[in-house]
C-alpha positions as CSV (number, residue, x, y, z in Angstrom):
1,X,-0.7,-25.6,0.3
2,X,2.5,-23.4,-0.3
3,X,0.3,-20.2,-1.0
4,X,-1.9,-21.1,2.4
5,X,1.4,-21.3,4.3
6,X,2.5,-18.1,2.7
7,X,-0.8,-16.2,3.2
8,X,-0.6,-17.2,7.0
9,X,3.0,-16.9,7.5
10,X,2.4,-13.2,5.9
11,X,-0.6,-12.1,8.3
12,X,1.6,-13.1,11.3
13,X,4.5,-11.1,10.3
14,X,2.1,-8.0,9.5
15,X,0.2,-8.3,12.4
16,X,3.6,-8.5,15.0
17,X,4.9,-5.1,12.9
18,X,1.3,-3.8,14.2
19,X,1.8,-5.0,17.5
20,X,5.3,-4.3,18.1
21,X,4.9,-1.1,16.5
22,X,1.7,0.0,18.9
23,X,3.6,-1.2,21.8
24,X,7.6,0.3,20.8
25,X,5.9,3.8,19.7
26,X,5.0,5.0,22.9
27,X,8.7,4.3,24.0
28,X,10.0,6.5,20.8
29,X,7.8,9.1,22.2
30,X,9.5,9.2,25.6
31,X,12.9,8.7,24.3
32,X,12.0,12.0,22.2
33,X,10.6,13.9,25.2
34,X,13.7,12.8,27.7
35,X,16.4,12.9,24.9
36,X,16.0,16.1,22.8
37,X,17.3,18.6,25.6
38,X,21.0,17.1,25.0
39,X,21.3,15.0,21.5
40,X,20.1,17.5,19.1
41,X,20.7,15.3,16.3
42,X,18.6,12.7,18.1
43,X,20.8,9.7,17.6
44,X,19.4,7.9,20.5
45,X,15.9,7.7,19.0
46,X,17.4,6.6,15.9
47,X,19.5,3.6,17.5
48,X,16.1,2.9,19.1
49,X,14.1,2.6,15.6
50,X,17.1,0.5,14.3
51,X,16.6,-1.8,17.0
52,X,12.2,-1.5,16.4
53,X,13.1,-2.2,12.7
54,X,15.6,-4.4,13.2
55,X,13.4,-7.1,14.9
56,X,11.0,-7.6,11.5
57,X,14.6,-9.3,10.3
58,X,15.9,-10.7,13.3
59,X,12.8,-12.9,14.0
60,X,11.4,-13.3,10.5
61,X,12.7,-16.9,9.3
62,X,12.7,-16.7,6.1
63,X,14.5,-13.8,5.8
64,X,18.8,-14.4,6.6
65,X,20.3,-11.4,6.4
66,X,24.0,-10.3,6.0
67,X,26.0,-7.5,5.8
68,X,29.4,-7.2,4.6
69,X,31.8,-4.0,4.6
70,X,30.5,-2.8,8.4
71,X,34.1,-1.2,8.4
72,X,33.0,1.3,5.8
73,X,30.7,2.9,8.1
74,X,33.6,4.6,10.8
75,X,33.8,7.3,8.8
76,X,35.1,10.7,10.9
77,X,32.0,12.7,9.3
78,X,28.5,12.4,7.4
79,X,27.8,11.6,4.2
80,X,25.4,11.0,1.8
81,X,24.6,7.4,1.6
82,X,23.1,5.8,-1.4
83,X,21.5,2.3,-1.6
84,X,19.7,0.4,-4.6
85,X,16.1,0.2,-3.8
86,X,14.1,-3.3,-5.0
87,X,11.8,-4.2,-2.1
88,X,10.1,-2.8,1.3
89,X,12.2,-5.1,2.9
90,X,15.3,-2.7,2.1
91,X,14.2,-0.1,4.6
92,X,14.4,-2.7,7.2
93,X,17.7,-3.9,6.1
94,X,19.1,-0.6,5.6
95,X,18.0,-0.2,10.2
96,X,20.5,-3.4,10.6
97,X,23.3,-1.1,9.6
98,X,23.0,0.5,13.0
99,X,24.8,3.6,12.6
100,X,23.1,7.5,12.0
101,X,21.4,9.0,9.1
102,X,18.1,10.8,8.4
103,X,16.2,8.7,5.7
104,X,14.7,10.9,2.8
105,X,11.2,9.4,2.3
106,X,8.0,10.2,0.1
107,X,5.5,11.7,2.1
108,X,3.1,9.2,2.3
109,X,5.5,7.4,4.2
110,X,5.0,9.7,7.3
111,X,1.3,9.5,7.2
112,X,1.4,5.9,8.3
113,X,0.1,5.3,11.5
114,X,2.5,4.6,14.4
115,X,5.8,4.2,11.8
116,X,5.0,7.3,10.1
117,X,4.6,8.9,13.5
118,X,8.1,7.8,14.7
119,X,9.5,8.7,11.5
120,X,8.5,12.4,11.9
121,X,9.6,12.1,15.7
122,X,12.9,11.2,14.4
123,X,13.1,14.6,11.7
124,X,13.4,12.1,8.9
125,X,13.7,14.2,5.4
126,X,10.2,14.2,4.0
127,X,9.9,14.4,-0.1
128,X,6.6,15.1,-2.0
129,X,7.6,13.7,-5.4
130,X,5.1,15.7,-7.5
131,X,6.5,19.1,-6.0
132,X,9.5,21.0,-7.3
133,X,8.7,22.6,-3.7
134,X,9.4,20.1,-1.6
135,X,12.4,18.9,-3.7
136,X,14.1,22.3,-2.8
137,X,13.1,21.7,0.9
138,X,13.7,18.8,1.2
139,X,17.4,19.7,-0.4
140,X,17.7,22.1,1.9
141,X,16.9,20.0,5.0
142,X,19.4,17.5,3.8
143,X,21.9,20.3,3.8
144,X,21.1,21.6,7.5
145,X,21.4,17.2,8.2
146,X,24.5,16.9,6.6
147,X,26.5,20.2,7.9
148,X,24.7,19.0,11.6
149,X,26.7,16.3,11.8
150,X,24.1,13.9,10.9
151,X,24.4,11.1,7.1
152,X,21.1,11.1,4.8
153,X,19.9,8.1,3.2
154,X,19.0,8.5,-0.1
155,X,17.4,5.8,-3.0
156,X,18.8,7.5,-6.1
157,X,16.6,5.3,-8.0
158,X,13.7,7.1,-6.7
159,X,11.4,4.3,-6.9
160,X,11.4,0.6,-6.1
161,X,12.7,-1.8,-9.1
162,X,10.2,-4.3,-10.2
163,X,13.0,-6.8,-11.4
164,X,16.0,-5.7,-9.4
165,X,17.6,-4.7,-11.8
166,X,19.4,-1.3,-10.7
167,X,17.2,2.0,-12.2
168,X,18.2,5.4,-13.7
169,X,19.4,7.4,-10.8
170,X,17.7,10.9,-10.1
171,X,20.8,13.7,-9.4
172,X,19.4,14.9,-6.0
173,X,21.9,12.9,-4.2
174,X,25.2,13.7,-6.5
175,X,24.2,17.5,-6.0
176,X,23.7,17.4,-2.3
177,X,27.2,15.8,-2.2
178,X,28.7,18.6,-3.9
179,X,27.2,20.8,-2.5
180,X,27.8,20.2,0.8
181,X,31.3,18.6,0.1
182,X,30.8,15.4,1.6
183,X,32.1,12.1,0.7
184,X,29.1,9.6,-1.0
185,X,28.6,6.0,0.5
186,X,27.5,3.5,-1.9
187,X,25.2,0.2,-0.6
188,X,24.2,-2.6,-2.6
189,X,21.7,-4.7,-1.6
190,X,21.1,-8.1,-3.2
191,X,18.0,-10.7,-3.0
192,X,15.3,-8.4,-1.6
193,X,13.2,-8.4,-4.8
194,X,11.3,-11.9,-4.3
195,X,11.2,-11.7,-0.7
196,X,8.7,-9.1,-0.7
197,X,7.9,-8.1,-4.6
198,X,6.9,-4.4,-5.8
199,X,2.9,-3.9,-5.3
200,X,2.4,-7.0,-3.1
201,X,2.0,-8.1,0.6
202,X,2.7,-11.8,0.0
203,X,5.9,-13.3,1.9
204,X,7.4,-15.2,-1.0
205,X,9.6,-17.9,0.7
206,X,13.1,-18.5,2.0
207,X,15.6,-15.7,0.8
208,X,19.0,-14.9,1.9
209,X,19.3,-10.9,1.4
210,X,22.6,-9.3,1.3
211,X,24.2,-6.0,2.1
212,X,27.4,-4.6,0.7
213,X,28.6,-1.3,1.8
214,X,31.1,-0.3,-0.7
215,X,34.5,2.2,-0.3
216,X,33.2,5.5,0.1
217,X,33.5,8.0,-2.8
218,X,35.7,10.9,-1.7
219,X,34.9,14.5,-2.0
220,X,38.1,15.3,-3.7
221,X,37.7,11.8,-5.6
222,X,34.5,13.7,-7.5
223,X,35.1,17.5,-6.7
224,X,36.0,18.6,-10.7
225,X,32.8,16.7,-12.2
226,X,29.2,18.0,-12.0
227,X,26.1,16.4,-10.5
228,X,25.3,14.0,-13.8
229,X,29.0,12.8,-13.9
230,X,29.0,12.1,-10.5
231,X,25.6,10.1,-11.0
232,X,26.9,8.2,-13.9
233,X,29.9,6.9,-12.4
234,X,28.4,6.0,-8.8
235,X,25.5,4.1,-11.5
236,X,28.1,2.6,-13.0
237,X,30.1,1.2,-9.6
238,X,26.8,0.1,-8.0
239,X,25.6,-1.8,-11.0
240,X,28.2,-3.8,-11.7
241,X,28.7,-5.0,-8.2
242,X,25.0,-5.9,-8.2
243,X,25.8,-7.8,-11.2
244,X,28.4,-9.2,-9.8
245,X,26.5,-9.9,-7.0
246,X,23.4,-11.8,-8.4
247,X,26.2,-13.6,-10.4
248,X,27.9,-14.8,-7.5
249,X,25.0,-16.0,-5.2
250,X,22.4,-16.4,-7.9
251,X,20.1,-13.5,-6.3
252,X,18.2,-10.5,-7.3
């Protein structure tokens, strides 16, 4: 009976992403069309998808979500923020922050219909993982984000963790922050990984998911190092909170 509920509690939740997300496109596109003229950096569209994103969360029961550190995010300038990566249901956390960045995504991503569409209308980063080509664009458009004004969000992972256990990081992020000079924000989220598991559709009952944003990481705080030194001791921060973390609340 417990799979049965979950298979049905599953197609409802898919099926009100589909509606919402055929009805709520439409109104991105408008927002685009009326907005653009004056907010270059289209932060209006993007408080609009936090709000689309935000409702799979708000309205999904089995999901309580909470966010602790908000004050982190008042930060005078962009930066490059950085999050563990263990579930689907991270990209829709990530929306509840409510504050501006341009997601870096695989490209696949923007090919879904209607959430795809919305993420191109919004210039989110687009990143073709088999292509040293799109790397270095997608470097560069980071760059143009950044010194525009606007934060990236990057997975240094790369690639969702089947256990939740935090991954290897990729150095894309650590050079973009040197780079570009600006200050890295670390995120930890915690007990995504059963809620909705690597490879699978499946709801898999009640989980409280939580958000940490951690102290950002100064320029000058990382300035002397080079890319893999500042990856190994942002690796180092973020996994030991997570472990601290699951510790704590008994989560992954």
């Amino acid at each position: 009976m417990q799979r049965v509920g979950a298979f049905v509690i599953s197609i409802v939740f898919w099926g009100f992403i589909l509606l919402t997300s055929a009805a709520l496109f439409p109104c991105a596109l408008l927002i685009r069309v009326l907005t653009s003229p004056f907010d270059k950096r289209l932060v209006l569209l993007h408080r609009f998808t936090c709000f689309w994103a935000s409702l799979y969360t708000w309205f999904n029961p089995l999901w309580k979500v909470t966010i602790a550190g908000r004050e982190k995010l008042r930060l005078s300038h962009a930066c490059v923020m950085i999050s563990n990566h263990q579930s689907l249901v991270d990209i829709l956390v990530l929306f509840r922050l409510h504050t501006h960045f341009k997601w870096v995504s695989k490209i696949e991503n923007f090919r879904i219909p209607l959430v795809g569409w919305n993420m191109s209308l919004n210039r989110y980063i687009k990143l073709d993982r088999e292509s040293m080509k799109s790397h270095l664009r997608m470097m560069r458009d980071c760059e143009k984000a950044l010194n525009a004004g606007s934060s990236v969000m990057i997975f240094p992972e790369g690639t969702r963790s089947p256990d939740g256990r935090l991954r290897s990081f990729k150095e894309g992020a650590f050079e973009l922050a040197l780079r570009t000079r600006k200050p890295l924000l670390p995120i930890i989220i915690a007990g995504s990984t059963r809620a909705l598991p690597k490879r699978g559709f499946i709801l898999r009952g009640t989980h409280e998911i939580k958000v940490k944003i951690l102290d950002p990481l100064p320029y000058a705080s990382f300035s002397d190092l080079d890319s893999s030194a500042v990856k190994e001791r942002a690796h180092a921060l973020m996994r030991s909170e997570l472990e601290r973390m699951r510790d704590d609340q008994r989560i992954v």
